[in-house]
C-alpha positions in Angstrom: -116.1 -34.5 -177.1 -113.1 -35.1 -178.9 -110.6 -38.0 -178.4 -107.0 -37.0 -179.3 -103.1 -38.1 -177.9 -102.0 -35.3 -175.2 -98.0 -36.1 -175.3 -96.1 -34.6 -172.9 -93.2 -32.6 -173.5 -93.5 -29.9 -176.5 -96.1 -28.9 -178.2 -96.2 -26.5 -181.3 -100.1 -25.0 -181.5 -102.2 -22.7 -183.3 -103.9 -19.9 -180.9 -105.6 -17.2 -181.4 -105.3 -14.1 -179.2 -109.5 -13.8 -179.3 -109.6 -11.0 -176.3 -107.3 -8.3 -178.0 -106.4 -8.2 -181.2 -107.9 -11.8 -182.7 -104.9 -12.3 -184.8 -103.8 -16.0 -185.1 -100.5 -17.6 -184.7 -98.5 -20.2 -183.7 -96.9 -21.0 -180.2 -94.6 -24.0 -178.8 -95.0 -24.5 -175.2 -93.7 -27.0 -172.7 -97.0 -29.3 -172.0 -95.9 -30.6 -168.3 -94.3 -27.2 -167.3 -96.7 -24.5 -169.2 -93.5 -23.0 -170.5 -93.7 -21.3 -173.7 -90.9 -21.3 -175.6 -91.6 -19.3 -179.0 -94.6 -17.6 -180.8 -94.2 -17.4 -184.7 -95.9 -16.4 -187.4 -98.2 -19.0 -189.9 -96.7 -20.1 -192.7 -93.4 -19.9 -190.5 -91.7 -23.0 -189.3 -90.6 -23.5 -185.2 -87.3 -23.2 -184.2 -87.9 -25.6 -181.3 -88.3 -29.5 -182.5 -90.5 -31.6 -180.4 -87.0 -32.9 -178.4 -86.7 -29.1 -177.2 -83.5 -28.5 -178.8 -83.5 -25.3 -181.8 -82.9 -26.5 -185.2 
């Protein structure tokens, strides 16, 4: 069991897509709405900071 903050709000995280293709990359989503606003390459940085505005 791991022990870790859940914020609300957004969220950038690294998935991967392990029932097609099983590449990684990085999504932000919306934690209270499920929302996902972006999916972007690693190495990449969001466009999306954590008060939901683009940078």
């Amino acid at each position: 069991m791991f022990f870790r903050d859940n914020p609300r709000g957004l969220h950038h995280e690294l998935w991967i897509h392990a029932a097609g293709c099983r590449q990684y990359f990085n999504m932000t989503r919306n934690t209270v709405t499920y929302e996902i606003l972006e999916t972007y390459p690693i190495g990449s940085k969001p466009q999306f900071t954590d008060k939901g505005e683009k940078a």
